[in-house]
ZAKOL-436691 format. One record per atom (N, C-alpha, C): x, y, z; residue in one letter; atom name; residue number from 1; chain. Coordinates in nm, 2 decimals. Example, Ala and Ser with C-alpha at 12.3 -4.5 7.8 and 13.67 -1.06 7.14 Angstrom:
2
1.32 / -0.57 / 0.78 / a / N / 1 / A
1.23 / -0.45 / 0.78 / a / CA / 1 / A
1.32 / -0.33 / 0.78 / a / C / 1 / A
1.28 / -0.22 / 0.71 / s / N / 2 / A
1.37 / -0.11 / 0.71 / s / CA / 2 / A
1.29 / 0.00 / 0.79 / s / C / 2 / A
//
This chain:
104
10.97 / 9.60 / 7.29 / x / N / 1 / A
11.05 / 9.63 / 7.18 / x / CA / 1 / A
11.13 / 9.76 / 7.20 / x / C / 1 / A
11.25 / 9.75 / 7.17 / x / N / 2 / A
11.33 / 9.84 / 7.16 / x / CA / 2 / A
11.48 / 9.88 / 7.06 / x / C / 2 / A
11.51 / 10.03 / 7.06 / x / N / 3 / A
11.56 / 10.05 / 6.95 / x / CA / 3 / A
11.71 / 10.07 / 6.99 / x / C / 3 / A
11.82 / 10.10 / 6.97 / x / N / 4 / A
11.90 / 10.19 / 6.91 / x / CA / 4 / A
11.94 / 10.27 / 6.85 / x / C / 4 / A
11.93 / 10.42 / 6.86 / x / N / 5 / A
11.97 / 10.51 / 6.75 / x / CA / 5 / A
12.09 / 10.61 / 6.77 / x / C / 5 / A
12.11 / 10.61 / 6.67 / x / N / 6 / A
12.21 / 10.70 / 6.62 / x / CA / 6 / A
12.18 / 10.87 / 6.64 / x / C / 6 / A
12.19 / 10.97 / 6.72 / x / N / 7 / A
12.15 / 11.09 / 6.74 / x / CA / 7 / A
12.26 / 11.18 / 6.74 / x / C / 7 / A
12.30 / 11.30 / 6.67 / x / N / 8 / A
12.44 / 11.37 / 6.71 / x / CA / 8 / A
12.55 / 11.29 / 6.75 / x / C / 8 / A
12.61 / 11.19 / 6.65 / x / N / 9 / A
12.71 / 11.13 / 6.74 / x / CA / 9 / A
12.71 / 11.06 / 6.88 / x / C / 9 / A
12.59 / 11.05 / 6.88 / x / N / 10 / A
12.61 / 10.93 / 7.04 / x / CA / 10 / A
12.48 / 10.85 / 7.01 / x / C / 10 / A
12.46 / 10.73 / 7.08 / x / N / 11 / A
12.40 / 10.62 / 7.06 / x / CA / 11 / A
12.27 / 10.60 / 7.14 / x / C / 11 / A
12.18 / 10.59 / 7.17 / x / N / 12 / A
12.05 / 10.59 / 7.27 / x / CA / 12 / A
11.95 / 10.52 / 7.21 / x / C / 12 / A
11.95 / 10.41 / 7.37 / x / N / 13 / A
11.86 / 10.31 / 7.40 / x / CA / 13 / A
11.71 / 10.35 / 7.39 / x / C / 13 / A
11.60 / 10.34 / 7.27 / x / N / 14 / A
11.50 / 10.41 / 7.33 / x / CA / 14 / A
11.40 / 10.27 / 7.29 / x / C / 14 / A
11.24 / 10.36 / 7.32 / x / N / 15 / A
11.16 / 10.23 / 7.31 / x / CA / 15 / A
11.00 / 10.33 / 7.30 / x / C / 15 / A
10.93 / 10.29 / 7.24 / x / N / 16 / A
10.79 / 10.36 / 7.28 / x / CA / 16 / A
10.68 / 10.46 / 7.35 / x / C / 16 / A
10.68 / 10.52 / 7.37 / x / N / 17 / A
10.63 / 10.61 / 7.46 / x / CA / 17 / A
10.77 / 10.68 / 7.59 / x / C / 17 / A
10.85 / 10.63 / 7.58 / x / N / 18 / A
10.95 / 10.68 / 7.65 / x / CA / 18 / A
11.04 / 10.84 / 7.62 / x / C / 18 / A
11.08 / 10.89 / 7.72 / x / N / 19 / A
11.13 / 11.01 / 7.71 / x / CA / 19 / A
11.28 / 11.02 / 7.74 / x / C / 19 / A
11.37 / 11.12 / 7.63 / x / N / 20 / A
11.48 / 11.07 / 7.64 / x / CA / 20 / A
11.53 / 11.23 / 7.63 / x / C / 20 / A
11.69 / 11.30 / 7.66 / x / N / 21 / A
11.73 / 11.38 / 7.66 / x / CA / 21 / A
11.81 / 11.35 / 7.56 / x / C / 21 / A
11.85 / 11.48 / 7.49 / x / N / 22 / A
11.98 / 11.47 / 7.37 / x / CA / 22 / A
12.04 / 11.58 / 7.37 / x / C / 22 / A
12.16 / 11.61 / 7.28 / x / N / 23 / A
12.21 / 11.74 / 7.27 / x / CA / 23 / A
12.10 / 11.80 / 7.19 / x / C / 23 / A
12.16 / 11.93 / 7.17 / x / N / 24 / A
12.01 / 12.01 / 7.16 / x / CA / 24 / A
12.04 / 12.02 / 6.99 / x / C / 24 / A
11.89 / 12.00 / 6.94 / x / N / 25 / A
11.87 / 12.00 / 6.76 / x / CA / 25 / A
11.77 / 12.10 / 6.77 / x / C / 25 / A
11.82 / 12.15 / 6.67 / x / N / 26 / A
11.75 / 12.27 / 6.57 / x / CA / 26 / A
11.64 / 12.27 / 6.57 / x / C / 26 / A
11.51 / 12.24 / 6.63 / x / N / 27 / A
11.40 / 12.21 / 6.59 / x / CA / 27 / A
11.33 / 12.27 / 6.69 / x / C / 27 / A
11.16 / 12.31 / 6.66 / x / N / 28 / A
11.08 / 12.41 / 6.81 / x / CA / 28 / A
11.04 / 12.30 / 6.85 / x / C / 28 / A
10.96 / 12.33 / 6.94 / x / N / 29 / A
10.83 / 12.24 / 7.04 / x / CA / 29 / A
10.77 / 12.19 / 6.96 / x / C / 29 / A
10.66 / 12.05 / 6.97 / x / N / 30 / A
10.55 / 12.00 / 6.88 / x / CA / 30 / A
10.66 / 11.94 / 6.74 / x / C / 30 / A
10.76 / 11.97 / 6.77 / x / N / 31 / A
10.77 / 11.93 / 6.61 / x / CA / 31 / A
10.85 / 11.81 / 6.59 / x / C / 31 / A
10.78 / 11.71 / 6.48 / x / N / 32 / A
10.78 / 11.59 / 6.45 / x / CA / 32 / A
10.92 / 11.55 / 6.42 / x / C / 32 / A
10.99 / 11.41 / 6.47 / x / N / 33 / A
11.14 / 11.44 / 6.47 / x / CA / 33 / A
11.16 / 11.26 / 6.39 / x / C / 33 / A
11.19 / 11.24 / 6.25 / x / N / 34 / A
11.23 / 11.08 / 6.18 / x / CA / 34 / A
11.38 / 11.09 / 6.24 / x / C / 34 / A
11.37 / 10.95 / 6.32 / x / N / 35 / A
11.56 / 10.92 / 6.31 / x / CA / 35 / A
11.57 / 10.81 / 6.18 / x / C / 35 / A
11.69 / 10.83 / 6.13 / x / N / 36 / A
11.64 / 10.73 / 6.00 / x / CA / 36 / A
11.76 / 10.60 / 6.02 / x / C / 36 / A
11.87 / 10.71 / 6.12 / x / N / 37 / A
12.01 / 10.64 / 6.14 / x / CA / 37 / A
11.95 / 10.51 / 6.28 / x / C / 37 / A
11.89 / 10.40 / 6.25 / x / N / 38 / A
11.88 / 10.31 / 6.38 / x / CA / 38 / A
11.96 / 10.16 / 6.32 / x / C / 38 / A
12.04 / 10.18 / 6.44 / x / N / 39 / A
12.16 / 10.07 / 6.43 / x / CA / 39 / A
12.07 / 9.92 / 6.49 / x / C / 39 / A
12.01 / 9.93 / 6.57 / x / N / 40 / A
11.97 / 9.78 / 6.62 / x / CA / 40 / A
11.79 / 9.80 / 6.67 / x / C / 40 / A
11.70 / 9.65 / 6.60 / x / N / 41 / A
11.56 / 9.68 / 6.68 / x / CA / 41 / A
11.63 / 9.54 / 6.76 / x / C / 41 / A
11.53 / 9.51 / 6.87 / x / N / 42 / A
11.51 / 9.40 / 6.94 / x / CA / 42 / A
11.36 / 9.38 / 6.94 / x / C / 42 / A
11.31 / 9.28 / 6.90 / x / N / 43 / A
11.14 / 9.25 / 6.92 / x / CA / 43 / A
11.17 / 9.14 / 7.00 / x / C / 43 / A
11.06 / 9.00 / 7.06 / x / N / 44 / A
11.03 / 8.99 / 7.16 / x / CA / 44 / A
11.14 / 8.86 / 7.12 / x / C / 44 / A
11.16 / 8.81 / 7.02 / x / N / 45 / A
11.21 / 8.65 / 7.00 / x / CA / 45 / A
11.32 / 8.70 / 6.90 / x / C / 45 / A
11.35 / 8.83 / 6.83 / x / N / 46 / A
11.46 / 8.83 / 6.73 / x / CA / 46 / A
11.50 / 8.95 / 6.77 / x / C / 46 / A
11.62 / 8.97 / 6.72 / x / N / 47 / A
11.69 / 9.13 / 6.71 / x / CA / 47 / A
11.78 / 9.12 / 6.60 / x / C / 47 / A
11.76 / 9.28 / 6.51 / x / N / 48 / A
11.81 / 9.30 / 6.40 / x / CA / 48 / A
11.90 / 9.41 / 6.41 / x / C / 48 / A
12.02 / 9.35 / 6.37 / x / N / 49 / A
12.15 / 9.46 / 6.36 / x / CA / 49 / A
12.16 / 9.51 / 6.24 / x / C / 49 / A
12.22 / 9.61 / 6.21 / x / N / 50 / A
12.26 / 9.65 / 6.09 / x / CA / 50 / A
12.35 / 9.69 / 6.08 / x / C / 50 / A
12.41 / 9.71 / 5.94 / x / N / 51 / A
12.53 / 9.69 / 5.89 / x / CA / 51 / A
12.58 / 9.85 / 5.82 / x / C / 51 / A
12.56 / 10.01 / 5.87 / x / N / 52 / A
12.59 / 10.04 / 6.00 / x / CA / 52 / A
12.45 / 10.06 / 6.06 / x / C / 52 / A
12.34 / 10.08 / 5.96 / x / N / 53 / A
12.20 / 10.09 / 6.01 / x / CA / 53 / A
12.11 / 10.00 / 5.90 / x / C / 53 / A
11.98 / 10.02 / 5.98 / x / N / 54 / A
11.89 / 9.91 / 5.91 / x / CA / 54 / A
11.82 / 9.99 / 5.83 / x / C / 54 / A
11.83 / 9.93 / 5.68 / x / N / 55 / A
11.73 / 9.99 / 5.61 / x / CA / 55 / A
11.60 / 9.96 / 5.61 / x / C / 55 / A
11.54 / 10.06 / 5.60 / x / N / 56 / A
11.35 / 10.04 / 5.58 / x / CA / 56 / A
11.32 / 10.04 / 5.75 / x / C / 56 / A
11.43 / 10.08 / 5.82 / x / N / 57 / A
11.34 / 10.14 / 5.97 / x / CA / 57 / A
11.36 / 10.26 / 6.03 / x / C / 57 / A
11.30 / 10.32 / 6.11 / x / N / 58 / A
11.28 / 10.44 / 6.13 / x / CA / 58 / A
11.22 / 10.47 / 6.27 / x / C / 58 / A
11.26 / 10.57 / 6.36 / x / N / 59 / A
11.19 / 10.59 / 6.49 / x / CA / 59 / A
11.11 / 10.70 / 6.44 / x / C / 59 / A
11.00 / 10.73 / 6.50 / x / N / 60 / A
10.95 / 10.91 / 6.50 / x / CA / 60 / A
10.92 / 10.90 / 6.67 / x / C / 60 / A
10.97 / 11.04 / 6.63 / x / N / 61 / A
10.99 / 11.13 / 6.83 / x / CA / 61 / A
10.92 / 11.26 / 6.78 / x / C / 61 / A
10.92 / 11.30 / 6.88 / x / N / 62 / A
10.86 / 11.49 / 6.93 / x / CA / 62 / A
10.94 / 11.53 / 6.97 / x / C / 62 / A
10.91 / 11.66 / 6.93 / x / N / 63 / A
11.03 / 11.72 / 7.04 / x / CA / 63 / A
10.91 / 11.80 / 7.16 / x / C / 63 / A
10.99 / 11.78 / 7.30 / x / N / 64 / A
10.88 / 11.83 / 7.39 / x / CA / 64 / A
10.91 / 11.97 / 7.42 / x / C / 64 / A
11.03 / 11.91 / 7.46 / x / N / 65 / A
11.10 / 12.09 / 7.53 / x / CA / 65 / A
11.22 / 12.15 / 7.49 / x / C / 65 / A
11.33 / 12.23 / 7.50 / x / N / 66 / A
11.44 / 12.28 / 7.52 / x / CA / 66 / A
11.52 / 12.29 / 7.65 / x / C / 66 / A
11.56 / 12.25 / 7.71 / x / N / 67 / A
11.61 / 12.28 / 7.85 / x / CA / 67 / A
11.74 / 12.31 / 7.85 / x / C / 67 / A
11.83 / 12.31 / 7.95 / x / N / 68 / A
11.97 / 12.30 / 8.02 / x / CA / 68 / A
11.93 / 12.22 / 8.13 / x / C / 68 / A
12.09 / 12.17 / 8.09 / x / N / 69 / A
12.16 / 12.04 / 8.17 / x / CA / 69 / A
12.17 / 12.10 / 8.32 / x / C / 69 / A
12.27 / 12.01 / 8.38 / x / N / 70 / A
12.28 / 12.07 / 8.56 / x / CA / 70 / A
12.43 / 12.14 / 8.53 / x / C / 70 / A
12.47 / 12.21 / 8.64 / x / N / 71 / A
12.57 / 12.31 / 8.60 / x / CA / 71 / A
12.71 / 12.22 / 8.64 / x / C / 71 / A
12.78 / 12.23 / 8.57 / x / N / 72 / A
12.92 / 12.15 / 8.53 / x / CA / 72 / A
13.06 / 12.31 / 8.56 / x / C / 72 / A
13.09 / 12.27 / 8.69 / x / N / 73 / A
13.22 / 12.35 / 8.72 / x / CA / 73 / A
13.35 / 12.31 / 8.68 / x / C / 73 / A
13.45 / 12.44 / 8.65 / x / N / 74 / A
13.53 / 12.37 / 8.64 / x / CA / 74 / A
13.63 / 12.47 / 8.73 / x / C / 74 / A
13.74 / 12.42 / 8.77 / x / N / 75 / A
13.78 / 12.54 / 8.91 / x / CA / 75 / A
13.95 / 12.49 / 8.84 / x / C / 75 / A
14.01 / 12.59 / 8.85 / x / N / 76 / A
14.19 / 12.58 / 8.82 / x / CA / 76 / A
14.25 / 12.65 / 8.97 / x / C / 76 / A
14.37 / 12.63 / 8.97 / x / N / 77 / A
14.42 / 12.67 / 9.14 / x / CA / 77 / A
14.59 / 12.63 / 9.09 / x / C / 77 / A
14.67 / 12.73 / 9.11 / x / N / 78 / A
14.82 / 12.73 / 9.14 / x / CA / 78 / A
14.87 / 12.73 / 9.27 / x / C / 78 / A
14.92 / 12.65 / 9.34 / x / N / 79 / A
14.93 / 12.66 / 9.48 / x / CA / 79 / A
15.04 / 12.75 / 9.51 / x / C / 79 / A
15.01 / 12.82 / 9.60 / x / N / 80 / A
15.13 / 12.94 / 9.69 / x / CA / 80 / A
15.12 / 13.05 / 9.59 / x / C / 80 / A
15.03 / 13.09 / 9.51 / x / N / 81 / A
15.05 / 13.17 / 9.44 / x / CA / 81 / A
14.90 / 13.24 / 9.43 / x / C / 81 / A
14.80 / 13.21 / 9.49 / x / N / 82 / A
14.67 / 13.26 / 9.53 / x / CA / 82 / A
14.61 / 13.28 / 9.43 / x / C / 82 / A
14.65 / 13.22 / 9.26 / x / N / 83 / A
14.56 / 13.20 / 9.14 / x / CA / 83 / A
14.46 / 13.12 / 9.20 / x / C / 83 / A
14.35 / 13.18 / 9.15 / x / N / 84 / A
14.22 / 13.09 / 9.13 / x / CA / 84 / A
14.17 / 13.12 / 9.02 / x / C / 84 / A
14.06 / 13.01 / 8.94 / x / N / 85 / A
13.96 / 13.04 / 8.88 / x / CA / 85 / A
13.89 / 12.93 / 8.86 / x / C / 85 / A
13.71 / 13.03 / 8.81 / x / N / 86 / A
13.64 / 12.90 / 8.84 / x / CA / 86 / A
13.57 / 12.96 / 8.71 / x / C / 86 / A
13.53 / 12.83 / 8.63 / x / N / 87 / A
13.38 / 12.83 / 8.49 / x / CA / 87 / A
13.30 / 12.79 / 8.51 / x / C / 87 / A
13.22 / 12.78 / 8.46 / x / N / 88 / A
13.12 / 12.70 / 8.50 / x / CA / 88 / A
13.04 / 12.72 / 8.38 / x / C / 88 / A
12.98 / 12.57 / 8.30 / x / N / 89 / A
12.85 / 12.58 / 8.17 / x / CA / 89 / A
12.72 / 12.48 / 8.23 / x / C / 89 / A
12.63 / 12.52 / 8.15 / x / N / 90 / A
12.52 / 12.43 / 8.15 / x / CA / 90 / A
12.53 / 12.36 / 7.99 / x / C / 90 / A
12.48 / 12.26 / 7.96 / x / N / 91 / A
12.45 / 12.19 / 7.84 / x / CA / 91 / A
12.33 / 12.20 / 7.77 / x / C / 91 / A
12.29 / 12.27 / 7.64 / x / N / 92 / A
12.17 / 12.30 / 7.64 / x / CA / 92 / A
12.15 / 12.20 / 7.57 / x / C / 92 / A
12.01 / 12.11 / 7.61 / x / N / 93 / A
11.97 / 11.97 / 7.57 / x / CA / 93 / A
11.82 / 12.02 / 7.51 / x / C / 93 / A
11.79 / 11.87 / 7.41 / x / N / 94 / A
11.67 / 11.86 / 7.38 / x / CA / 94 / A
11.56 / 11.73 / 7.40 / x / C / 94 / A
11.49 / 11.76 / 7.45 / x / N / 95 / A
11.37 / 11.64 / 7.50 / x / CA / 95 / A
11.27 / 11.60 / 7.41 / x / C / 95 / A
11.31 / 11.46 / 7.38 / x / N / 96 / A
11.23 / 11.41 / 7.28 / x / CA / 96 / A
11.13 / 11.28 / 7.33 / x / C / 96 / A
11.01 / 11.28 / 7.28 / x / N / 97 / A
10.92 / 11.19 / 7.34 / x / CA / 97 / A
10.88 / 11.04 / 7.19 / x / C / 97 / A
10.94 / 10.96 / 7.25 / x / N / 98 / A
10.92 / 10.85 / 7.15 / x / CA / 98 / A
10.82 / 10.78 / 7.12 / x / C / 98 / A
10.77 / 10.82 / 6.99 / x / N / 99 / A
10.61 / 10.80 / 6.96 / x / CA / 99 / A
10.56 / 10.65 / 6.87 / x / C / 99 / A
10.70 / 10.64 / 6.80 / x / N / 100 / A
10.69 / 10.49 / 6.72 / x / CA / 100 / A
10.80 / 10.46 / 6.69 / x / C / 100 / A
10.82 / 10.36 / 6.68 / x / N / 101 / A
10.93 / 10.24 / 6.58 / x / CA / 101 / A
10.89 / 10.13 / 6.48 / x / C / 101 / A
10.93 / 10.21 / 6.38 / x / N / 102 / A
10.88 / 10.11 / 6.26 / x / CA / 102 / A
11.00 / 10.04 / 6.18 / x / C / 102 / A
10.93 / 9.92 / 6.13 / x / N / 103 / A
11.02 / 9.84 / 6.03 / x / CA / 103 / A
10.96 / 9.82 / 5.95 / x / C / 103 / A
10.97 / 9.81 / 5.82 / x / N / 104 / A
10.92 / 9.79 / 5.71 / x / CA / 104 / A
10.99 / 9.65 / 5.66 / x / C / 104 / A
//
């Protein structure tokens, strides 16, 4: 069984006991995370869409960690003119561990 949800503007495939990365939410370590926005379940013989989400279902996650992403350059260059420059970010993400999916 598995879900679809709705997270900050982007959409993620998740499913039970599985671990998934997101942009980073407000929240510490240990602490208990309802998605309430889930667009699609699949069980083993049906799958339910919703209309933009399903009411009376719900994921709960943990959050495990806080981390950064891998480092993302970005480099500019004018030729014959010996400009350079380089930026460079990390993405600060959050790790959540998926503990149930319910339907009522």
């Amino acid at each position: 069984m598995y879900a679809i949800v709705l997270i900050g503007n982007k959409q993620y495939k998740v499913s039970e006991g599985e671990s998934i990365l997101v942009d980073k939410l407000l929240k510490n370590d240990g602490e208990e995370l309802v998605i309430e926005s889930v667009l699609m379940i699949n069980k083993e013989s049906e799958s339910i869409i919703g209309n933009p989400s399903i009411k009376n279902a719900k994921v709960i996650a943990e959050v495990t960690t806080q981390t950064k992403g891998p480092k993302v350059i970005s480099f500019k260059r004018r030729r014959k003119k010996g400009y350079k420059k380089t930026r460079g970010h990390r993405t600060e993400l959050t790790e959540l561990k998926i503990k149930k999916i319910q339907v009522e």
